[in-house]
Each structure stands twice: as structure tokens, then as C-alpha cells.
TORTI-783287 format. One record per residue (C-alpha): residue number from 1; residue in one letter; x, y, z. Coordinates in Angstrom, 2 decimals. Example, Ala and Ser with C-alpha at 12.3 -4.5 7.8 and 13.67 -1.06 7.14 Angstrom:
2
1,A,12.30,-4.50,7.80
2,S,13.67,-1.06,7.14
END
This chain:
542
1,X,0.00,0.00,0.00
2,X,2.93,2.45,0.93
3,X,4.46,1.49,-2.17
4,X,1.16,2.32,-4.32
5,X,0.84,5.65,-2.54
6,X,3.96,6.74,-3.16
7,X,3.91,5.53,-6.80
8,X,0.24,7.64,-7.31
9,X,2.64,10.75,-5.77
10,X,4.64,10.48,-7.96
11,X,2.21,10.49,-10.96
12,X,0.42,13.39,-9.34
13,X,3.65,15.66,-9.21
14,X,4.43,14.79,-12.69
15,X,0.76,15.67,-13.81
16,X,0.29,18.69,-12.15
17,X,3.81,19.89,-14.13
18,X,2.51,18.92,-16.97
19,X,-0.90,20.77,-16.39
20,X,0.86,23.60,-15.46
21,X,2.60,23.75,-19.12
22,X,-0.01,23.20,-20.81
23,X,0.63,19.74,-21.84
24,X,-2.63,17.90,-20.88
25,X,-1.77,14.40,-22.92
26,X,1.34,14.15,-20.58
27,X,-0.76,15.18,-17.76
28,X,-3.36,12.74,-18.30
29,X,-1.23,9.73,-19.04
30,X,0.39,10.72,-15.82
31,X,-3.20,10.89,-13.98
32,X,-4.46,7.28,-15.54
33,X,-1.31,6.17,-13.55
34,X,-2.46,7.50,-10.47
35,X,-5.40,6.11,-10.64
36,X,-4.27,3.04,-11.41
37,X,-1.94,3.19,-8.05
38,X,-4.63,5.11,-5.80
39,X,-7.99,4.62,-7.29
40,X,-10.11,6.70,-4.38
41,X,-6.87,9.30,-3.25
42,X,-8.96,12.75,-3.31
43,X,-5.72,14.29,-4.67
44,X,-6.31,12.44,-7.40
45,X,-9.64,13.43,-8.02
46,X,-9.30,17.25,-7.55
47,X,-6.43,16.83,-10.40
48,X,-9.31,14.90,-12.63
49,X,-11.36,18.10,-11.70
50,X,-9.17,20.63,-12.87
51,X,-7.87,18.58,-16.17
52,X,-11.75,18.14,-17.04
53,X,-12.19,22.22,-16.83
54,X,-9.11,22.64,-19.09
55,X,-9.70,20.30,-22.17
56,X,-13.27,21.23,-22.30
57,X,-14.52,17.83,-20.49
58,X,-10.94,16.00,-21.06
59,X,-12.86,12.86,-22.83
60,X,-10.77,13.01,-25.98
61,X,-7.52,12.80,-23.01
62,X,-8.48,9.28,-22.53
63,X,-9.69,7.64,-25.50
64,X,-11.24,3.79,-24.93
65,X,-8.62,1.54,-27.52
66,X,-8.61,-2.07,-28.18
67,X,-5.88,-2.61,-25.60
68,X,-6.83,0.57,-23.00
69,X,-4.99,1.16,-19.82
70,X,-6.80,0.58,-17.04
71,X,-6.13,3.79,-15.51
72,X,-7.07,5.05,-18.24
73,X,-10.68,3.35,-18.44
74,X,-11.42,4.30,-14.90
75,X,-10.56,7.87,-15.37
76,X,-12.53,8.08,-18.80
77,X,-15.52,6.88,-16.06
78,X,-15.20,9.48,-13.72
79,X,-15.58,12.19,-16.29
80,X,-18.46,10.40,-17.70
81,X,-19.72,10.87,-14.47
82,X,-18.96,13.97,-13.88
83,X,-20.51,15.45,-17.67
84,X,-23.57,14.11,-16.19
85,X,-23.34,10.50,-18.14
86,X,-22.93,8.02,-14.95
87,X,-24.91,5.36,-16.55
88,X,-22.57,5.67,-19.49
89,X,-19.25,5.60,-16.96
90,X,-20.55,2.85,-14.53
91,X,-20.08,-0.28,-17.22
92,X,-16.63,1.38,-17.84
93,X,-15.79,0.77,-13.88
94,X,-17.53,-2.70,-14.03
95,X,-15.23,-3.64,-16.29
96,X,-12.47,-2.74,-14.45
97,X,-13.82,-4.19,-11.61
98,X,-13.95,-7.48,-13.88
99,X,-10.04,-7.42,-14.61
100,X,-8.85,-6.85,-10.93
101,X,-11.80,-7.08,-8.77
102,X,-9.76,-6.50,-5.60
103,X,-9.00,-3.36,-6.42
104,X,-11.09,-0.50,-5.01
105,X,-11.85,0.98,-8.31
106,X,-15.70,1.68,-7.65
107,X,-15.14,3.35,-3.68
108,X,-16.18,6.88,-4.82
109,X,-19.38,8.87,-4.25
110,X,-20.79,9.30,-7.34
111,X,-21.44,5.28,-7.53
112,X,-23.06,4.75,-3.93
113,X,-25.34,8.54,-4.15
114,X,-28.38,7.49,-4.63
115,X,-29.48,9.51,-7.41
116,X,-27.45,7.18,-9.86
117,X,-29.84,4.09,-8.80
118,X,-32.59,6.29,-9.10
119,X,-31.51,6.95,-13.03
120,X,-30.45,4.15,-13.99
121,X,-32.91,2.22,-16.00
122,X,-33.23,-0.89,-14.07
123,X,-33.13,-2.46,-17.68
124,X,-29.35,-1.84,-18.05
125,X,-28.22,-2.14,-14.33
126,X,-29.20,-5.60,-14.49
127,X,-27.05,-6.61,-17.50
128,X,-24.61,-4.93,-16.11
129,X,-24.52,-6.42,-12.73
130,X,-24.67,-9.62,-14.59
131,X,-21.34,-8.69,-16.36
132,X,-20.23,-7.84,-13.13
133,X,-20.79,-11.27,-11.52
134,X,-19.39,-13.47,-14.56
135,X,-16.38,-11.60,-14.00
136,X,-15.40,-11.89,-10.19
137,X,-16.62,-15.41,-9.36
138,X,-19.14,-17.58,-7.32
139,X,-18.12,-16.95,-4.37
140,X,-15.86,-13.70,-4.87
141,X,-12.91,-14.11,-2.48
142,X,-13.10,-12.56,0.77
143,X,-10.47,-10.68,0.09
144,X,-11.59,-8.54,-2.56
145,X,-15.93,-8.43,-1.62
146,X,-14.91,-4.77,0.30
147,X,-14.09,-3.16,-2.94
148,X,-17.01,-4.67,-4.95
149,X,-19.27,-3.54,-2.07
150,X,-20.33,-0.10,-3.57
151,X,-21.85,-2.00,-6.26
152,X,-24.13,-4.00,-4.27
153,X,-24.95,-0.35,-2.41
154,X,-25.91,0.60,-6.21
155,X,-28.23,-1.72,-6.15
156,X,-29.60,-1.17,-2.90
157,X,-30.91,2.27,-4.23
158,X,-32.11,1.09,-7.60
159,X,-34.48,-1.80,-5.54
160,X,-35.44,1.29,-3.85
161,X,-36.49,3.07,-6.98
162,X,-38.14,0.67,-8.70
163,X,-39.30,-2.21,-6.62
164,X,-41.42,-3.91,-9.31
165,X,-37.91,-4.88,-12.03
166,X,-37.85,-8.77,-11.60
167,X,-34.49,-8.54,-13.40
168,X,-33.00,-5.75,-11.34
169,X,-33.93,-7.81,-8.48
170,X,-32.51,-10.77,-9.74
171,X,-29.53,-9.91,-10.35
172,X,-28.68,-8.10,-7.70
173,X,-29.33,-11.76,-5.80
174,X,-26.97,-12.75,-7.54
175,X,-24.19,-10.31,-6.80
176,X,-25.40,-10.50,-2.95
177,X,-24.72,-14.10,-2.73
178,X,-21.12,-13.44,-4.44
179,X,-20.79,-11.48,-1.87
180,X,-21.04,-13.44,1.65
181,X,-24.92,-11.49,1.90
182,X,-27.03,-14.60,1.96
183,X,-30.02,-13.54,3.57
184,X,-30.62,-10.53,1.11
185,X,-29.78,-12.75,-2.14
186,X,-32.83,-14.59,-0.70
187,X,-34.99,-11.97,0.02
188,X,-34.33,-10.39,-3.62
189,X,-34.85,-13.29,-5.40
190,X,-37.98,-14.51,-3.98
191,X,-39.31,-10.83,-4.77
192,X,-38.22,-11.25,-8.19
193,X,-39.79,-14.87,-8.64
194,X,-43.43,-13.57,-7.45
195,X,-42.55,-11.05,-9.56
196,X,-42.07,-12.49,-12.67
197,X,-41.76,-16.49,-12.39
198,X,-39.98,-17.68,-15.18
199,X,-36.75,-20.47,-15.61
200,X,-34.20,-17.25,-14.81
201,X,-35.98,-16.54,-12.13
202,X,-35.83,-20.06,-10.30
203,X,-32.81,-20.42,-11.15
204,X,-31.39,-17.33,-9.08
205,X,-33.83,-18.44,-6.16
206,X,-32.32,-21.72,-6.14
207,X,-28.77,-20.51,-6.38
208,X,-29.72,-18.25,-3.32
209,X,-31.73,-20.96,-1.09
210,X,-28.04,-23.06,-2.23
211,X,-25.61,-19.58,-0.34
212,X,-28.30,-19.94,2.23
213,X,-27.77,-23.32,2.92
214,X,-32.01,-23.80,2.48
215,X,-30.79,-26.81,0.32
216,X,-34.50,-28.48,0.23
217,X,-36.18,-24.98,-1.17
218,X,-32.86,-24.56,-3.61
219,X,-33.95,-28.09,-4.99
220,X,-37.27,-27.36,-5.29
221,X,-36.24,-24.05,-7.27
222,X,-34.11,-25.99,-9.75
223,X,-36.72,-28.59,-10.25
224,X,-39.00,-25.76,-11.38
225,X,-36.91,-24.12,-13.47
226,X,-35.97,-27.46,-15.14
227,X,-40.02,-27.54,-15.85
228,X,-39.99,-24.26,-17.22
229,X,-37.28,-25.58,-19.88
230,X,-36.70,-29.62,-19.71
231,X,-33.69,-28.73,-22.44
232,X,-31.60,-26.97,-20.75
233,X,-29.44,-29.26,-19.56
234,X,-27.16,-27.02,-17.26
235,X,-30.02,-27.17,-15.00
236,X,-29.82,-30.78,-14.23
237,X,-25.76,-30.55,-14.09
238,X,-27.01,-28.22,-11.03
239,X,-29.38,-30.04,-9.39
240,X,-26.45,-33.18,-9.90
241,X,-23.98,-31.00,-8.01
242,X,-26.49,-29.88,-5.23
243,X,-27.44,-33.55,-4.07
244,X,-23.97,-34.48,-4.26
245,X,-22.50,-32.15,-2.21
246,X,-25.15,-32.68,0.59
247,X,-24.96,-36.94,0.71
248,X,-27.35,-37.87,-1.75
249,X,-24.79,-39.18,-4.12
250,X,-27.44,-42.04,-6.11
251,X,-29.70,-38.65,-6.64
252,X,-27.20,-37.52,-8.42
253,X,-25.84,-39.61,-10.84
254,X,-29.58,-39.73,-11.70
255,X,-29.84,-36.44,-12.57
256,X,-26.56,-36.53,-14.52
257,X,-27.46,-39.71,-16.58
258,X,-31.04,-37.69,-17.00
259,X,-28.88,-35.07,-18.74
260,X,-26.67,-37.21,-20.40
261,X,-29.61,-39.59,-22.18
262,X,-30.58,-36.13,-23.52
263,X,-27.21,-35.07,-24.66
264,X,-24.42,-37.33,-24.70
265,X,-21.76,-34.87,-24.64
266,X,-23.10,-31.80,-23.33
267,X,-19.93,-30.81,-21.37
268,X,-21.64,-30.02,-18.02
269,X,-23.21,-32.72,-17.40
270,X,-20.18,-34.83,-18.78
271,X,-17.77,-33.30,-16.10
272,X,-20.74,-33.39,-13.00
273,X,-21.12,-37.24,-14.24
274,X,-17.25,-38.54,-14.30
275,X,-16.74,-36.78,-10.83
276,X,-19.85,-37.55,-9.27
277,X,-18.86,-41.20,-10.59
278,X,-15.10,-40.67,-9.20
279,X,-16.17,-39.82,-6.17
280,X,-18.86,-42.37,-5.99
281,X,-16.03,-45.65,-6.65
282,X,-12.89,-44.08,-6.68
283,X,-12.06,-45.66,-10.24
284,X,-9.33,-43.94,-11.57
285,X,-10.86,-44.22,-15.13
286,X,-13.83,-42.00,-14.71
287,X,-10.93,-38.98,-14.54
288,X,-8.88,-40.78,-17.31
289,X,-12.06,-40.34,-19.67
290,X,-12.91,-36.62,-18.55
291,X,-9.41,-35.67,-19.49
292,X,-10.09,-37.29,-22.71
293,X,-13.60,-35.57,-23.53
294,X,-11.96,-32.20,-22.36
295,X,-9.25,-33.04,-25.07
296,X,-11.77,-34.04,-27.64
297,X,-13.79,-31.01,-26.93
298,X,-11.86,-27.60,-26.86
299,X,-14.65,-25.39,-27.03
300,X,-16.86,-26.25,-24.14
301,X,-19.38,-23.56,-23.12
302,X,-17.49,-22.39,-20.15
303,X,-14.05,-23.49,-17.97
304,X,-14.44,-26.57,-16.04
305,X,-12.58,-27.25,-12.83
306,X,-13.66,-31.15,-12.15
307,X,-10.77,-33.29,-13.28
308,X,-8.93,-30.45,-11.12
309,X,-10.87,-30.79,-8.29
310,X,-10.50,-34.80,-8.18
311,X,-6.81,-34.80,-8.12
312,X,-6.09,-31.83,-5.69
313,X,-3.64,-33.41,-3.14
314,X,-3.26,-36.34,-4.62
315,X,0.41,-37.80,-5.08
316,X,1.35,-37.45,-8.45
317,X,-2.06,-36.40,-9.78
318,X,-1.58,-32.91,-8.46
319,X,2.05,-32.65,-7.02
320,X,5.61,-33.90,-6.45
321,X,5.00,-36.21,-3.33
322,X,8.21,-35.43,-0.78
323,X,10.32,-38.45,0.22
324,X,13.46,-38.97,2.19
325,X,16.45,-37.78,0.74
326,X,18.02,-39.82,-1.66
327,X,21.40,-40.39,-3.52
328,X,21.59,-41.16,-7.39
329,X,21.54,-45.42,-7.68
330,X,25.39,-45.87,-7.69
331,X,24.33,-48.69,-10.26
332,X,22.53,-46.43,-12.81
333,X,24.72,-45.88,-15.89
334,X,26.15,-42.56,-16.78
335,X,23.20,-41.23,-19.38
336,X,24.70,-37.32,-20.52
337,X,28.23,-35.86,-20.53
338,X,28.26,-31.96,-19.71
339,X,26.67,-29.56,-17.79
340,X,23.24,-27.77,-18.73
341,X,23.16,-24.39,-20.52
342,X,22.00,-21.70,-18.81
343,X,19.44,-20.85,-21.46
344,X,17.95,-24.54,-20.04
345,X,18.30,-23.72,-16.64
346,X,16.73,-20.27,-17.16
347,X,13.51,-22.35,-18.91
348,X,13.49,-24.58,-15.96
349,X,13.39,-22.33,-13.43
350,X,10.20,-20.48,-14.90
351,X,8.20,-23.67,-15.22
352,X,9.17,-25.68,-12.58
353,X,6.65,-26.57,-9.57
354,X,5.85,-28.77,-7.27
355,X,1.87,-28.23,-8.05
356,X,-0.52,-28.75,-11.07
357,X,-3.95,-29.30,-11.94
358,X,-3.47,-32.87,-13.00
359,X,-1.65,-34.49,-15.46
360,X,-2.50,-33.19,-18.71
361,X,-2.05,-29.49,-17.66
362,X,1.37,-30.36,-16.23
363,X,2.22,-31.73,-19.89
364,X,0.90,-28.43,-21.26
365,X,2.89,-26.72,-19.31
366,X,6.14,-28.47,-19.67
367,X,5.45,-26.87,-23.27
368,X,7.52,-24.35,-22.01
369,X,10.62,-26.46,-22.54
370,X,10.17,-27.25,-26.47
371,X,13.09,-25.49,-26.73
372,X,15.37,-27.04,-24.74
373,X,17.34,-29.75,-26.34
374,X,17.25,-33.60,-24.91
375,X,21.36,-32.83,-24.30
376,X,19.97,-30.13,-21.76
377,X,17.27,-32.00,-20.35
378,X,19.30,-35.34,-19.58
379,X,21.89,-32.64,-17.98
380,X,18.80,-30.89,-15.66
381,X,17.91,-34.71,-14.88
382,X,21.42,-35.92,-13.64
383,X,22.68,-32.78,-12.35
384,X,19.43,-30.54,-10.99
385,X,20.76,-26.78,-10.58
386,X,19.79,-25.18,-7.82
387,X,16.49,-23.58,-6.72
388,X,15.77,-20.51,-8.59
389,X,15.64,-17.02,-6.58
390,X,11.81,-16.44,-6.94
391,X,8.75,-17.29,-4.81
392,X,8.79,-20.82,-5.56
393,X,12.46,-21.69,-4.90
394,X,12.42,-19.84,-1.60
395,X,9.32,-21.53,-0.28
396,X,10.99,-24.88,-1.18
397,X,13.89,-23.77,0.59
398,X,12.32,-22.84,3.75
399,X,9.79,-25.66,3.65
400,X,11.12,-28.56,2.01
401,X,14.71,-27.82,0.62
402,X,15.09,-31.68,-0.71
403,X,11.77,-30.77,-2.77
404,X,13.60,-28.86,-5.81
405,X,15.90,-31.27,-7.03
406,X,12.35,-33.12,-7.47
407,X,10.98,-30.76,-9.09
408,X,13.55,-30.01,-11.43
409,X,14.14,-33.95,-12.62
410,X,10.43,-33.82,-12.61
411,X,9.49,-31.60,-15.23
412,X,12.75,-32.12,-17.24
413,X,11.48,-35.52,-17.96
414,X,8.17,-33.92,-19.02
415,X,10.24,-31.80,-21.12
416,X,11.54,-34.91,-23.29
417,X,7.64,-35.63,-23.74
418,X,7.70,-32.88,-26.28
419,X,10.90,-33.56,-27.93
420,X,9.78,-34.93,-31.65
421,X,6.42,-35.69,-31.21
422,X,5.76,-36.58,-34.64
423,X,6.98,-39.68,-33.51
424,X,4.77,-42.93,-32.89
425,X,4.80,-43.75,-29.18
426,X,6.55,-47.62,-29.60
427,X,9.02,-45.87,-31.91
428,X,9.39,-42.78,-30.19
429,X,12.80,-41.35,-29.21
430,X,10.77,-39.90,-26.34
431,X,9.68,-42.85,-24.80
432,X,12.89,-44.87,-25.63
433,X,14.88,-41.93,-22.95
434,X,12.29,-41.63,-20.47
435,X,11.79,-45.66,-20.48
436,X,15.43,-45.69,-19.91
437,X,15.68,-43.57,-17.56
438,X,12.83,-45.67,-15.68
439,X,14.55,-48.62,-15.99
440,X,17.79,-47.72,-15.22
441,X,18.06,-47.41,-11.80
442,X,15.86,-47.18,-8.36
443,X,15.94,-43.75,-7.10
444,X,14.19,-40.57,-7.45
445,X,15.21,-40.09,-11.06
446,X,12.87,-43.40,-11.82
447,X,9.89,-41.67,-9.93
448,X,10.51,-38.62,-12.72
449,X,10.38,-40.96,-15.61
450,X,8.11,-42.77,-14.48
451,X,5.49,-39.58,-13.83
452,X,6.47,-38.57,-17.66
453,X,5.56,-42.03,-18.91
454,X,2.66,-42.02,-16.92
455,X,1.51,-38.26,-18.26
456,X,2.24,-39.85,-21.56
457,X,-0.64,-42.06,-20.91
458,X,-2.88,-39.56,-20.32
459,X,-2.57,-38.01,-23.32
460,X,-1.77,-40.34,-25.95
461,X,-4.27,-42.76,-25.88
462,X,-1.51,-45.23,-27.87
463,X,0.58,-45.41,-25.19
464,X,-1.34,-46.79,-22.35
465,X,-0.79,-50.31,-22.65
466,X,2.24,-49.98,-23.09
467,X,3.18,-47.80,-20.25
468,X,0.52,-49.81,-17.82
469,X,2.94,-52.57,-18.85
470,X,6.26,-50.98,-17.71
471,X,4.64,-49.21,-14.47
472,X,3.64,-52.64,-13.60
473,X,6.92,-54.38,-13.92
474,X,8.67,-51.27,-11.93
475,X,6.34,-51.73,-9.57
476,X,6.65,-55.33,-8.93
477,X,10.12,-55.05,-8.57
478,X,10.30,-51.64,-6.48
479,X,7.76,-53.38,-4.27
480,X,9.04,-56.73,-3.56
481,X,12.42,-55.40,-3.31
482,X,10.94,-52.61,-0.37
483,X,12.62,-50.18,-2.01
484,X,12.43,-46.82,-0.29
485,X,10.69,-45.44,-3.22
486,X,8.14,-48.04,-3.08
487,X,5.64,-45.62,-1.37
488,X,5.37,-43.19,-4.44
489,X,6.04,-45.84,-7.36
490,X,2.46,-47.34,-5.81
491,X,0.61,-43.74,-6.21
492,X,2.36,-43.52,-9.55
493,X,1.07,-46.69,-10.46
494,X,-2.27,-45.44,-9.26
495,X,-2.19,-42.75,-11.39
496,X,-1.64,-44.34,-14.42
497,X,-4.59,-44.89,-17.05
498,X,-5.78,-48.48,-18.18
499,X,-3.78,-50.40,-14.98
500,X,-5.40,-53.91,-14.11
501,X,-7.44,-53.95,-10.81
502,X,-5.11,-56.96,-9.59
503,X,-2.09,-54.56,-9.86
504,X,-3.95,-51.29,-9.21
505,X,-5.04,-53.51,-5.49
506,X,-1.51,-54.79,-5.43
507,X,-0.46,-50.74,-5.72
508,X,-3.00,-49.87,-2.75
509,X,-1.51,-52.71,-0.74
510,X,1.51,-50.79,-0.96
511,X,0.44,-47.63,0.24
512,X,-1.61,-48.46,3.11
513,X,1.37,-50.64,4.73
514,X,3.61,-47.48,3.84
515,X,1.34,-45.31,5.50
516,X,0.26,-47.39,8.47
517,X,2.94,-49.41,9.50
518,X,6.40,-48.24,7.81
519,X,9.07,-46.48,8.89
520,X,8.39,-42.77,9.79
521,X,9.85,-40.77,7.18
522,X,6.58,-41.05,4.99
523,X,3.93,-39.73,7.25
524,X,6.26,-36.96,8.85
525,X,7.40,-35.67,4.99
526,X,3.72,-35.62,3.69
527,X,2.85,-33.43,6.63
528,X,5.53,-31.30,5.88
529,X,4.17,-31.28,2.26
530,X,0.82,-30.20,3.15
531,X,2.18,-27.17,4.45
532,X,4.00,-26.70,1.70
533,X,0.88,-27.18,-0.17
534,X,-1.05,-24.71,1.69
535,X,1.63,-22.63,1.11
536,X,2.58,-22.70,-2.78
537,X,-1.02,-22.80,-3.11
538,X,-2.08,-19.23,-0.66
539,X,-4.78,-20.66,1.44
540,X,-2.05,-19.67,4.44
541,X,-0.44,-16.36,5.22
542,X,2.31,-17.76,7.07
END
């Protein structure tokens, strides 16, 4: 905050020179980067003020372009405002609310007067409240509902104003319940149903009884709205979601396959139906065929966190499991001669992490190392450099320092994934390294191989089998041997697509004797990994 302030200071000094000599384009860009700093400073304002009375209005100062500073938009709102054109300013300050909705862009007293929610027609506050609410999430964060408060004051006064718009009334439910105010999101939404019933209109009451935790009455709201319109099969992804989360798991596989004998592959109810399914047995292959219908269909209607949501904190699904430390097998053979370049390292540093969404994003994201030559990647593999000087690398340091090397090895081998993958999996260069580097030795650099292999699976169809084969044998032989690394070569083999049930049993055999009866070092690492987690992740401060 200091550092903002003084940064909008700055700005301010600069514009009011540049007012002073007459040069209001300098003075303006200087004031859009003010704003941008110190969105409610008065200083700031007063400086608006007095540009406005020079350049006739000051509009043509900051002109809306395809790729407009923000500063720039907000300030282009406050003169609407001021010329007596709120309702014309207002969607400009939505949408920067939309791109950083922490930011305190709307805490100034032309949006909470009352006068603007007594102008507004109700009409075009509603669609723009329902801009507002696509844009900062269901629930907003806590963090940020403060600045997105004067919005929902905005509202407050156009209720006021006209008490009869079903619409206005809606959607200002809607932005209530983003917003932690439950009991009002009700309140406005049932006044909006009796208003106007209709399938929009259920659907915000239900979504309100849901914030409310009046899960019976948010039911019965989505059942009526799925009356209203039997096609619209978003509905019933809904109602899926709502039973499951509250017990009634059969209910809602019923639902989904309702949805589903409609539309085979309408992508909400595809997603709600492989995790409801996942959840419902555990079978890995529900998640294996969500991450192939998200592959076969690019363009579903909106972003889907499911397959995510299944394999958060899940070894290997989600993250680099931690393990005791571990020296290079003294029998594995010498695989690259030299050091890496530091155009490699550089790569490696910016991609690197001990988190990801699941598998196939973590092979998107090791797209970052296309570049990087299999010379370089072998080199990152037997020799990791150390951590890199940013957030990540000094969380690993102070949390788990043994974590990095892991890392590193980790997504280098993800790295040879892309190398020449024009290639047929059996006859693949790729696969040939990575299977030898997960046959050449027991240590932590077969865990890395192994995960590539494994990712490999998951998207290349063609080479399940065959990796289900390997991650077998390695597992067998990891396992009866009790190899330290037996632990995480089970939740690898767990992870990996198309694995018999005798092996994939055989694999949870493992674990549980790990976890229950081993030696300590497993239990007392992943603990120190969840805080790690929590960490990487910011669900903690500390």
C-alpha cells in the first residue's frame, strides 16, 4: 500500500507539471497512472477536476482503444460521471472491476449517491450487474468483496427506486450471494420470482436458497426451473452437483445420466457425471475419460474445474510427493556428458513446480521447454541446478529444501515428452529416454520418468498399454524389493490410465502398509508437504 501511494505521488507531481505547461496528454497519461496506483486518493480526483475544466470535459484525453490502460478506463468513467453520463461511466468501472476485482476501483461517491440508482434504468443495471458477476466469481474471495461492495450499495438504491424490475432484483441476488450477503440474495430473489416467475428466475432463487444453505427450497427451485425448460441441460448438471455435495450421491448420478440420455456430450453434465462417478467408486478411469472428452472437446461452453478438483492433493495427480532424501543409484549408468546451458536452466526455473492441476495441464505446461534440447534436459535430470531465486524456490527452501531437485528432474522428464512428437509412441525417441531412464536405476530419477511415462498415458491414448505394462513391472520389482521409493512408485502406479485392478489392489496394498505401518519418514514428509501445499497454493499467510 505504501508502495502504491507513493507511486500515485509520484504520478500526481508529474501531472500537475505537466498541467501547469499546458501539456494535458502528458498530464493525463500521468493521472491514468495515479489512478491506477490510488484509485479513491482525493488528490487524485481534484487533479481529474481541474484537467476536465481545461480540455473542455478531457474525454478526448483518454480515448477507450482495443488494448486501454486501465487507468485510463477508470478515469474516462469518472468524467463520464462527472458530464452528467454516470450510466454511461458505470459499465466502464464494471469492467475494471472485472479485470482486478480487488481493487477499489468503484469506492467513490458518485457510484453509492443514490441519485445514480434512481436513473439508472433498471433495464441496463441488471445486465450490467450480470457482467459484473461473470467476471469476479461464485463466491468472490473474501479478500476482494470490500471493494465490490459499492456495487451491491448501487443496487440497494435502484431496488429502492423501482421495486417492481424482476431482473433488477434478480440480479442483484446474484451479486449479494457473491458477496457473503445470503439472507438478502434470498430476500431479492424470492421478490423477483413472485414477480415475474420464469426459468431465470428459479434459477437465481435456487442458487440463493443453495448460499443460504435452504438446500431443500434450492432443490425445489431448480426442479422448477428445469419444468420451465426440460432442455436446458445445465439445469440438471445443477441439481447433480447440489445432491452431491449434501450426501445424496445415487440422486445424483440420476440427474446426470437424466442429462446425459438427452445429450451425450453436453460438457456439463459430462464433467458433473465422471466426478460424481469418481467420487462415488474411486475408479481412476472415470478422470482418465474426462481428461479425454476435455481433449476431444476444446470449445466447451465455459471453464471446467472437475478433473482439477479430483486430483487436488493427490500424489502425483496434483504434485511432487516429498520423500526422504536420496542419492543417485550408484548402479545407474552414466546417461549425458556436460553440464546444462543456462538458457535450459533459465527455462526450468520459470516452469518448474511442485503443483498442477493434473496431469495433462502439467504436460501443457512443460510446453515451455520445447526449446530445450534432450542434451539439456538429460543434464537438468542428472545434475538438478539449484532452486531458482523467486517465490517458488524460496518456499521450497524454507519448507522442504530436498523438494527442488524433485521438481527439477520432474518436469525435465516432461520436457523430453515434447521432444519430436511426430513420432509414434513404440518408436518414439521420447519414450525410448524416459523408459530408460525408468529402468535404469531405483531412485528418485525413476519416480521422474516414471510420472512422464505415466503423463504420456494420459494423453496419448496409444501409449497406455504400453506404459501400464512398464509401471507394472517397476512396480513389482520396487515393491518386492521394499525399495524406499516403493511408497510413491504405488501412487504412480495409481495414477496411471488403463492399470489392471489386480495390480492397481496390489499398488493400494503398498500404500496403506507405507502409511500405516512403515518407517516414519513417509507420514512426517507428507505433513511437511501439506504445508508446503497450503503454502505454494495461498490458502495460508504464514
Amino acid at each position: 500500500m505504501d508502495d502504491s501511494r507513493r507511486s500515485a505521488d509520484r504520478d500526481l507531481e508529474q501531472a500537475r507539471a505537466a498541467l501547469e505547461r499546458g501539456e494535458m496528454h502528458h498530464a493525463a497519461d500521468h493521472l491514468a497512472g495515479a489512478i491506477a496506483h490510488a484509485p479513491t486518493l482525493p488528490e487524485t480526483h481534484e487533479l481529474l477536476s481541474r484537467l476536465a475544466a481545461r480540455a473542455d470535459g478531457g474525454l478526448e484525453l483518454f480515448p477507450l482503444e482495443q488494448h486501454a490502460f486501465v487507468g485510463t478506463v477508470v478515469a474516462r468513467a469518472h468524467l463520464l460521471a462527472a458530464a452528467g453520463r454516470p450510466e454511461d461511466g458505470l459499465p466502464l468501472l464494471v469492467a475494471a472491476s472485472g479485470h482486478t476485482p480487488g481493487v477499489d476501483w468503484a469506492g467513490v461517491p458518485w457510484v453509492i449517491a443514490p441519485e445514480l440508482g434512481v436513473r439508472m434504468e433498471p433495464g441496463l443495471l441488471a445486465q450490467i450487474v450480470m457482467q459484473l458477476c461473470t467476471a469476479i466469481g461464485d463466491p468472490a474471495p473474501e479478500a476482494g468483496r470490500d471493494a465490490l461492495r459499492p456495487y451491491l450499495t448501487l443496487v440497494r438504491h435502484a431496488v429502492d427506486a423501482h421495486p417492481e424490475q424482476a431482473m433488477l432484483l434478480g440480479a442483484g441476488s446474484a451479486l449479494a450471494r457473491r458477496l457473503g450477503e445470503a439472507k438478502l440474495a434470498v430476500e431479492w430473489a424470492v421478490r423477483g420470482a413472485r414477480l415475474r416467475p420464469s426459468k431465470l428466475s428459479e434459477i437465481w432463487l435456487g442458487y440463493a436458497y443453495r448460499s443460504a444453505d435452504r438446500i431443500p427450497e434450492c432443490l425445489a427451485a431448480l426442479r422448477r426451473a428445469v419444468m420451465y425448460d426440460p432442455e436446458d441441460l445445465s439445469v440438471y448438471a445443477d441439481i447433480a452437483g447440489t445432491l452431491a455435495d449434501h450426501g445424496r450421491l445415487d440422486d445424483a448420478l440420476a440427474w446426470a445420466d437424466r442429462a446425459l440420455a438427452k445429450d451425450p456430450e453436453f460438457d456439463c453434465a459430462v464433467h458433473t457425471a465422471h466426478r460424481l462417478r469418481y467420487r462415488a467408486d474411486g475408479d481412476l478411469a472415470h478422470l482418465v475419460q474426462l481428461a479425454d472428452f476435455q481433449r476431444d472437446h476444446p470449445d466447451a461452453t465455459h471453464e471446467h474445474t472437475d478433473l482439477a478438483d479430483c486430483c487436488a492433493d493427490q500424489p502425483w495427480l496434483s504434485r511432487v510427493p516429498t520423500a526422504p532424501t536420496m542419492t543417485t543409484d550408484p548402479a545407474r549408468e552414466p546417461f549425458v556428458a556436460g553440464r546444462p546451458s543456462e538458457l535450459a536452466v533459465q527455462r526450468l526455473h520459470r516452469i518448474a513446480h511442485p503443483l498442477w492441476p493434473h496431469p495433462p495441464a502439467a504436460y501443457d505446461a512443460a510446453l515451455g521447454l520445447v526449446l530445450v534440447e534432450p542434451e539439456d534436459l538429460l543434464a537438468l535430470i542428472a545434475g538438478p541446478p539449484p532452486a531458482p531465486d523467486n517465490e517458488v524456490g524460496r518456499a521450497l527452501a524454507t519448507h522442504d529444501p530436498e523438494l527442488w531437485a524433485r521438481c527439477a528432474q520432474v518436469w525435465a522428464c516432461l520436457g523430453l515428452l515434447h521432444h519430436r512428437t511426430d513420432e509414434p509412441w513404440a518408436r518414439s525417441a521420447r519414450r525410448r529416454m524416459l523408459v530408460e531412464l525408468a529402468v535404469g536405476g531405483t531412485d528418485q530419477i525413476t519416480e521422474a520418468a516414471l510420472f512422464a511415462l505415466v503423463t504420456s498415458a494420459w494423453v496419448e491414448p496409444d501409449a497406455r498399454a504400453d506404459v501400464a505394462a512398464l509401471v507394472t513391472r517397476r512396480l513389482d520389482e520396487i515393491a518386492g524389493a521394499q525399495h524406499p521409493i516403493a511408497w510413491s512408485v504405488a501412487h504412480l502406479a495409481l495414477a496411471t490410465p488403463d492399470l489392471g485392478p489386480d495390480v492397481r489392489e496390489r499398488a493400494s496394498a503398498v500404500v496403506r502398509a507405507e502409511e500405516d505401518f512403515a518407517v516414519p519418514l513417509v507420514p512426517r514428509q507428507r505433513r511437511l508437504g501439506v504445508r508446503l501445499r497450503r503454502w505454494l497454493s495461498g490458502r495460508t499467510t504464514r
